[in-house]
KEBAVEX-954709 format. One record per residue (C-alpha): residue number from 0; residue in one letter; x, y, z. Coordinates in steps of 0.001 Angstrom, whole numbers. Layout:
% KEBAVEX-954709
+-----+--------+---------+---------+---------+
! num ! residu !      xx !      yy !      zz !
+-----+--------+---------+---------+---------+
! NUM !      A !       X !       Y !       Z !
...
+-----+--------+---------+---------+---------+
This chain:
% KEBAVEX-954709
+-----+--------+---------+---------+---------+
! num ! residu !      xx !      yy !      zz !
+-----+--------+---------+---------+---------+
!   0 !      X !  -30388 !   51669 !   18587 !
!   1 !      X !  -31492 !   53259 !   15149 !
!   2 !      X !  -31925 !   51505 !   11675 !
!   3 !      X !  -28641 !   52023 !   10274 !
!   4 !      X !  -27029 !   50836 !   13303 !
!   5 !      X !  -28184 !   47898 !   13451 !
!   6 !      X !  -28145 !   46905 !    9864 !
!   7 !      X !  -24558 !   47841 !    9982 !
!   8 !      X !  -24001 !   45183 !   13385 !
!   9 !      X !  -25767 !   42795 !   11394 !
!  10 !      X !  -23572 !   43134 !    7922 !
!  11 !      X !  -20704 !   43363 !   10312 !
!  12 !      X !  -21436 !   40148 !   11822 !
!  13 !      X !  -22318 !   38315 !    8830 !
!  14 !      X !  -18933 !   39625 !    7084 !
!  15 !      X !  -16842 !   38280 !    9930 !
!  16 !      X !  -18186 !   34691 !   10003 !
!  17 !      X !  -17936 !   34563 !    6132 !
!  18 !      X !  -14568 !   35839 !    6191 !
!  19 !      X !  -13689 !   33177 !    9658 !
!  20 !      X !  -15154 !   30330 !    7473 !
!  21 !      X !  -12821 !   31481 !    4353 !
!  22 !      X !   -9513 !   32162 !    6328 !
!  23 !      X !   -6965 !   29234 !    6876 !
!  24 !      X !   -4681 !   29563 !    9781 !
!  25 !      X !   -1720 !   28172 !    7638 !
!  26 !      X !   -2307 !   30649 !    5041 !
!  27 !      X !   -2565 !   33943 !    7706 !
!  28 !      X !     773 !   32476 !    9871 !
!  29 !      X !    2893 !   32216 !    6326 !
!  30 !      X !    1739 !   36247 !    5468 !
!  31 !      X !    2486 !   37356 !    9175 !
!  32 !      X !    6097 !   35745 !    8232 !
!  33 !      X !    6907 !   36898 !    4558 !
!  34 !      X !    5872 !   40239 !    6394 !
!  35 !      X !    8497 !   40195 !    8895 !
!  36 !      X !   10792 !   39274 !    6451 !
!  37 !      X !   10040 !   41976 !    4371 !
!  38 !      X !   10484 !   44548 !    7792 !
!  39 !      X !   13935 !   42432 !    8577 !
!  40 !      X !   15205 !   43468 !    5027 !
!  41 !      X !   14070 !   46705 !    5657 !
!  42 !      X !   16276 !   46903 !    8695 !
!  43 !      X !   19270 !   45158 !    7276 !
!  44 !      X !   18988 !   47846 !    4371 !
!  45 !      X !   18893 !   50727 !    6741 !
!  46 !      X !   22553 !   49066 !    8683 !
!  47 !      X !   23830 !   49207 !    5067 !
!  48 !      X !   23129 !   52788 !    4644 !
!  49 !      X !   24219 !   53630 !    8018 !
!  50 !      X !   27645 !   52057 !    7486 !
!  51 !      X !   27831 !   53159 !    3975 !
!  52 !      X !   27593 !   57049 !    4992 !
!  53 !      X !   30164 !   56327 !    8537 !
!  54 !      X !   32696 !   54703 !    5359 !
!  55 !      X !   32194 !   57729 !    3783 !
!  56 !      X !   32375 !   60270 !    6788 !
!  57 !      X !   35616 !   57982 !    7634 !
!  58 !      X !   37193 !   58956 !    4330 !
!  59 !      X !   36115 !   62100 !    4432 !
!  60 !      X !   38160 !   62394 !    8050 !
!  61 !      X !   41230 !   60715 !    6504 !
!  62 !      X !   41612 !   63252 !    3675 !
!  63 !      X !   41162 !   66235 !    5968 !
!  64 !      X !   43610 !   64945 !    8488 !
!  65 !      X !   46034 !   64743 !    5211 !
!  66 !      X !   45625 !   68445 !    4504 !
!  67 !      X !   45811 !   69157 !    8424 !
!  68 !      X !   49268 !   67167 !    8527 !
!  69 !      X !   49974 !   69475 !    5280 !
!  70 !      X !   49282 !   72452 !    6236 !
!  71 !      X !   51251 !   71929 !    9735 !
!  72 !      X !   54366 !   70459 !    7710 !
!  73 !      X !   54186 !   73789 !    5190 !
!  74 !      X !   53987 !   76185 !    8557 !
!  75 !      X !   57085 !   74837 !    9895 !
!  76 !      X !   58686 !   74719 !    6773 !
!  77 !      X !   57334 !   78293 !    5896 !
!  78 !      X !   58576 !   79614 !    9684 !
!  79 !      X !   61747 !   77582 !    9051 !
!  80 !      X !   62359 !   79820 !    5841 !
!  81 !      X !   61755 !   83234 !    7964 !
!  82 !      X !   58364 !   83719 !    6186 !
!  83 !      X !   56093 !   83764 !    9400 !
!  84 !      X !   53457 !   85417 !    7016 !
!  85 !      X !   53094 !   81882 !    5461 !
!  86 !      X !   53467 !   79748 !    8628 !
!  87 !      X !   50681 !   81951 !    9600 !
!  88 !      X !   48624 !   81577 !    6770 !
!  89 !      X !   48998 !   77375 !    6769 !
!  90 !      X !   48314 !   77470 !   10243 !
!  91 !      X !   44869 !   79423 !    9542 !
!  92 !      X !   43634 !   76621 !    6626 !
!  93 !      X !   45157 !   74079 !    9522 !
!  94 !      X !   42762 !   75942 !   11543 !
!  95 !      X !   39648 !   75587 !    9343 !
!  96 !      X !   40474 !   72245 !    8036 !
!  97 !      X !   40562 !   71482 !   12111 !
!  98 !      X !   36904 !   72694 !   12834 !
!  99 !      X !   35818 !   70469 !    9652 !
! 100 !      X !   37613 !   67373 !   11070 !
! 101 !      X !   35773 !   67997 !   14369 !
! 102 !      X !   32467 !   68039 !   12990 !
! 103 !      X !   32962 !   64711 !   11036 !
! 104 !      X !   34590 !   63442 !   13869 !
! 105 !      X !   31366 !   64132 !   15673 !
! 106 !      X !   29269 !   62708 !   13260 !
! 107 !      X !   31299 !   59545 !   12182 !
! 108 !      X !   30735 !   59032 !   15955 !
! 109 !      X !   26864 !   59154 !   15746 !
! 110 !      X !   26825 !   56871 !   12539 !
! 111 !      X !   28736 !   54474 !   13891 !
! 112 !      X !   26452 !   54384 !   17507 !
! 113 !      X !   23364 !   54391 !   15037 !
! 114 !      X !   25155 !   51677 !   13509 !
! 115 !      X !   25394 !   49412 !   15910 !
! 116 !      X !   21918 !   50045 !   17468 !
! 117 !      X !   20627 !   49249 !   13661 !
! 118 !      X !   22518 !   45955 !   13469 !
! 119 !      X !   21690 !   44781 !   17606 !
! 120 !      X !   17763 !   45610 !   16223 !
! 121 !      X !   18597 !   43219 !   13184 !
! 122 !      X !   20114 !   40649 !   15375 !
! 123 !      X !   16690 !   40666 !   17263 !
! 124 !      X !   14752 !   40664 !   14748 !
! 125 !      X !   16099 !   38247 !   12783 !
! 126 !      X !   16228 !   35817 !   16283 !
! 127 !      X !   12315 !   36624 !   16764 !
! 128 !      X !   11495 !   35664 !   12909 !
! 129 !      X !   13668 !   32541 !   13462 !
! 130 !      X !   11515 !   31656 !   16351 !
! 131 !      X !    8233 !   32815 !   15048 !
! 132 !      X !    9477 !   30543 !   11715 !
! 133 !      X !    9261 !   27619 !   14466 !
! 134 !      X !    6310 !   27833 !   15533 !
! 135 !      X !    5249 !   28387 !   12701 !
! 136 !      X !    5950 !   25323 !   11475 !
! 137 !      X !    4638 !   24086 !   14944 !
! 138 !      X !    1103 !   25276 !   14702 !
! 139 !      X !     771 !   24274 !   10611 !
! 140 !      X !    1439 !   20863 !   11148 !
! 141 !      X !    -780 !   20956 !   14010 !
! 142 !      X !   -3351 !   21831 !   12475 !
! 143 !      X !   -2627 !   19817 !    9364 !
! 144 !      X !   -3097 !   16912 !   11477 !
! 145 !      X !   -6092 !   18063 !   13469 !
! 146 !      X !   -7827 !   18575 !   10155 !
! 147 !      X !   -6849 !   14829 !    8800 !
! 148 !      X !   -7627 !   13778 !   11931 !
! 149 !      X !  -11423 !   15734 !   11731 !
! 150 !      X !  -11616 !   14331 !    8122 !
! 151 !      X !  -11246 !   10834 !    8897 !
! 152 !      X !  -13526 !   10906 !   11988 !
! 153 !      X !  -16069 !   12392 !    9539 !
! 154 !      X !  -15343 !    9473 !    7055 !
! 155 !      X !  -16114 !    7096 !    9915 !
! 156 !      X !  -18531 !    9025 !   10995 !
! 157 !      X !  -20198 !    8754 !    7842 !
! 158 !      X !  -19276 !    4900 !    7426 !
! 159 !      X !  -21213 !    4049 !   10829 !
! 160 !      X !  -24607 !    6023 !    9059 !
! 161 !      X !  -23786 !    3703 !    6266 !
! 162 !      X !  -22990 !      29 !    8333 !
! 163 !      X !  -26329 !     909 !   10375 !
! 164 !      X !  -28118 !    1308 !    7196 !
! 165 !      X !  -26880 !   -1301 !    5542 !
! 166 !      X !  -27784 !   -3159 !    9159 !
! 167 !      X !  -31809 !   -2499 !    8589 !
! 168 !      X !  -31673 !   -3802 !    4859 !
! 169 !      X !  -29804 !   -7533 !    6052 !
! 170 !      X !  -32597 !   -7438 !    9056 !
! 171 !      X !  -34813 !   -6811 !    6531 !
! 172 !      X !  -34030 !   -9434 !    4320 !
! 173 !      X !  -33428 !  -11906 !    6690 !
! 174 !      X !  -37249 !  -10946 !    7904 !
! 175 !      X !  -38484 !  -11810 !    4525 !
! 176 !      X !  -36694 !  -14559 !    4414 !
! 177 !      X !  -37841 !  -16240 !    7116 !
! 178 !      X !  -41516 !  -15172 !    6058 !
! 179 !      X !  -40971 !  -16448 !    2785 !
! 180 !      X !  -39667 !  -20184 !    3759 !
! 181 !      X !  -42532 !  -20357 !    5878 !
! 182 !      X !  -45089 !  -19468 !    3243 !
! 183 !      X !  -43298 !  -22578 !     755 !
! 184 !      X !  -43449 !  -24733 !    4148 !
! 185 !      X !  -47210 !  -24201 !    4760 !
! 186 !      X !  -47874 !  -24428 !     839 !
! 187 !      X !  -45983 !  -27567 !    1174 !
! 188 !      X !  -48193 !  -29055 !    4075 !
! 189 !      X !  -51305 !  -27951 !    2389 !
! 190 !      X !  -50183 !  -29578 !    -806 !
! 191 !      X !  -49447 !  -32772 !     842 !
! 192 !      X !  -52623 !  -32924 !    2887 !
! 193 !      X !  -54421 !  -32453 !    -387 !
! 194 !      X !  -56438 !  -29063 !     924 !
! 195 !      X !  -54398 !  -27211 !   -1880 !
! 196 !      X !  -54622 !  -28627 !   -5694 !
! 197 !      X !  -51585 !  -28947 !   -6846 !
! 198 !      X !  -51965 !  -26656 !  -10956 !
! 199 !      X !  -49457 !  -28859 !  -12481 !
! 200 !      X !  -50511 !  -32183 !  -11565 !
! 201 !      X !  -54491 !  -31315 !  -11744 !
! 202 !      X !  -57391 !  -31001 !   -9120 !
! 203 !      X !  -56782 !  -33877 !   -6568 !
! 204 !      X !  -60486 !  -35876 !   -4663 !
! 205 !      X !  -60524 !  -37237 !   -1101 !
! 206 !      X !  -60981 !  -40940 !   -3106 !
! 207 !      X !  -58084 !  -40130 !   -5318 !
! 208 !      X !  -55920 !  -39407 !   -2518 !
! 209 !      X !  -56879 !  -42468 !    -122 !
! 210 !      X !  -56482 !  -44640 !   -3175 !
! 211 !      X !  -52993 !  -42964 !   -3476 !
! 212 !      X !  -52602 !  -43974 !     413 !
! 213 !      X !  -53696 !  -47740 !    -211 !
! 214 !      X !  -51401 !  -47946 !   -3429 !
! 215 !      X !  -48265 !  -46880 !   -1452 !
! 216 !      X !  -49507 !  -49221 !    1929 !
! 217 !      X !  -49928 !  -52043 !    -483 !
! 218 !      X !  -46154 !  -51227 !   -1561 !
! 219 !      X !  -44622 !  -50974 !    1522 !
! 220 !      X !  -46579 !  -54620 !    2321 !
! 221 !      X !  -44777 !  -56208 !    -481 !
! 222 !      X !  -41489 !  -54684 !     550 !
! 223 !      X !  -42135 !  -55952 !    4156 !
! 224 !      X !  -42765 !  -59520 !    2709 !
! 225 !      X !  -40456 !  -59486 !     262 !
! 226 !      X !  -37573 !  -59287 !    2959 !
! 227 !      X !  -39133 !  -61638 !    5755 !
! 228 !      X !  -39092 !  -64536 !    3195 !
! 229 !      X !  -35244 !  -63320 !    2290 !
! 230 !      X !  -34571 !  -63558 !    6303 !
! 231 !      X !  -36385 !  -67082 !    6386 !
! 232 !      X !  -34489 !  -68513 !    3188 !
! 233 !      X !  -31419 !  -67489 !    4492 !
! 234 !      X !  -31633 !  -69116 !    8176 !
! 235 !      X !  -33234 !  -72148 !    6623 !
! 236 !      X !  -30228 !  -72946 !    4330 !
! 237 !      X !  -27865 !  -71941 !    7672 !
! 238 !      X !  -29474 !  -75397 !    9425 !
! 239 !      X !  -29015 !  -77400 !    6708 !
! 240 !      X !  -25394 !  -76778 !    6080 !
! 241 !      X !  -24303 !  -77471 !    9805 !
! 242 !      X !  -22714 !  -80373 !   10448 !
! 243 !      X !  -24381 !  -84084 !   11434 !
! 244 !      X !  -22450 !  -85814 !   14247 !
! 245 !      X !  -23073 !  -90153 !   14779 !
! 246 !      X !  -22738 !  -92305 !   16951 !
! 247 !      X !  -19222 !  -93171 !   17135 !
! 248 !      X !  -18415 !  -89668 !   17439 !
! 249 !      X !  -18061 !  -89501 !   13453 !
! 250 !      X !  -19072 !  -86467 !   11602 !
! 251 !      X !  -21110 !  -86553 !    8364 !
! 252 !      X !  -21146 !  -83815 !    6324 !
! 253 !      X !  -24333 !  -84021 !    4017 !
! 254 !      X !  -23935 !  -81721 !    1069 !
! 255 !      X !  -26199 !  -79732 !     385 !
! 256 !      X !  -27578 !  -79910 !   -3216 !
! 257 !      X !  -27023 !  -76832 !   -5242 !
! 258 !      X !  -30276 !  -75427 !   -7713 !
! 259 !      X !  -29734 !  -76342 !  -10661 !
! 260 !      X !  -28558 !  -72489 !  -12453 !
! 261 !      X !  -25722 !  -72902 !   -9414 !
! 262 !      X !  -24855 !  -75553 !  -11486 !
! 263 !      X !  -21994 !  -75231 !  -14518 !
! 264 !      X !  -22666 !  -76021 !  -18225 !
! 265 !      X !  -20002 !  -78307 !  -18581 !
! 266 !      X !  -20843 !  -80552 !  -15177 !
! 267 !      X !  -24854 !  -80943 !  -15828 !
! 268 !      X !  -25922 !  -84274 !  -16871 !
! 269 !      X !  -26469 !  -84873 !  -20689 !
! 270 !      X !  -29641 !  -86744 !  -21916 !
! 271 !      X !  -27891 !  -89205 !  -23308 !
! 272 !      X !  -25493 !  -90070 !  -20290 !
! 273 !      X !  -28711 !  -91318 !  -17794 !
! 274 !      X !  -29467 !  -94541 !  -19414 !
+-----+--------+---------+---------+---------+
């Protein structure tokens, strides 16, 4: 294969797939049609003409089978008279005008054949762009749905890519995270134990920190005692308030005297009132 050949196969090739990624089906079906429309016009023109020349052939015929009906009348008319000379004469033009109304005859005959083959060819026609209008129709909306249809599986197509990215950056985050609470819990522990100064509060010594330990045991000790002697107080004053049963199956009920700031104002003793 020579040079040129090839470079021709190759521009060849390259044409046709530009020209099969530029062409749209919907736009190539709608020229096929306007194009058989324009041939179905063509065809209903040419019936027109046809049956406009057989109108005219058919008048034609009618006004030479006038001047044949003449020309018979004026030979019997002329014979009638006793002038054979004219009835001979009328009967020649009869003659002539007969050979003309023959050959019109014979050709209104073939326009009107041609005129019905014309219009059975426009009935077809017409029938085969109905049904090529169809589908048509058929085959645009088709592939006016196959290419919504390619379009959205593109979009989620597209929308997956983006969900698993967007996937990797929450596992991501969630990863730091998780390394980032435990970094603040181990700064926390090492804070509390006291290996880790703490900058705002100062540098922190082992003695420092026990005496921080005694000072909140010492605390806690008070707290302790604090609520023992509440638990005591209470049970103590519990006995004392129950009732005293005698002998002769009598209960006394010893009152129970009442600190003096239980007392009111207005019932304490005055000074004066003792002696």
């Amino acid at each position: 294969m020579g040079v040129m050949k090839r470079v021709t196969m190759v521009f060849r090739a390259k044409a046709n797939k530009a020209l099969d990624r530029l062409e749209d089906p919907r736009e190539t079906l709608d020229y096929s049609y306007q194009t058989q429309l324009e041939l179905l016009q063509k065809v209903r023109r040419g019936v027109a003409d046809v049956a406009t020349s057989r109108k005219r052939v058919e008048l034609q015929i009618n006004q030479l089978q006038q001047q044949l009906d003449k020309f018979n009348r004026q030979a019997k008319d002329a014979l009638g008279a006793g002038r054979e000379d004219l009835a001979r004469e009328a009967l020649t033009r009869k003659a002539g005008v007969q050979t003309q109304l023959d050959d019109l005859q014979t050709q209104y005959e073939s326009l009107q054949a041609e005129e019905e083959k014309l219009s059975q060819a426009s009935q077809r026609l017409q029938a085969k762009v109905d049904a090529f209008r169809t589908r048509k129709e058929t085959i645009k909306a088709t592939y006016t749905a196959a290419e919504a249809q390619t379009r959205i599986n593109e979009a989620f197509s597209g929308i997956s890519e983006e969900m698993g990215d967007v996937g990797l950056a929450i596992q991501r985050a969630e990863d730091k995270t998780a390394q980032m609470r435990a970094r603040a819990g181990a700064l926390d522990e090492l804070m509390a134990s006291g290996a880790l100064d703490d900058m705002v509060g100062g540098p922190h010594d082992d003695i420092q920190a026990e005496l921080d330990r005694m000072g909140a045991s010492h605390g806690v000790d008070r707290e302790l005692e604090a609520m023992k002697a509440e638990l005591s107080g209470g049970t103590t004053r519990q006995i004392e308030s129950g009732p005293a049963t005698s002998s002769d199956g009598a209960s006394d009920q010893t009152a129970t005297p009442l600190p003096p700031s239980a007392v009111p104002a207005g019932d304490a003793p005055q000074a004066g009132d003792q002696e």
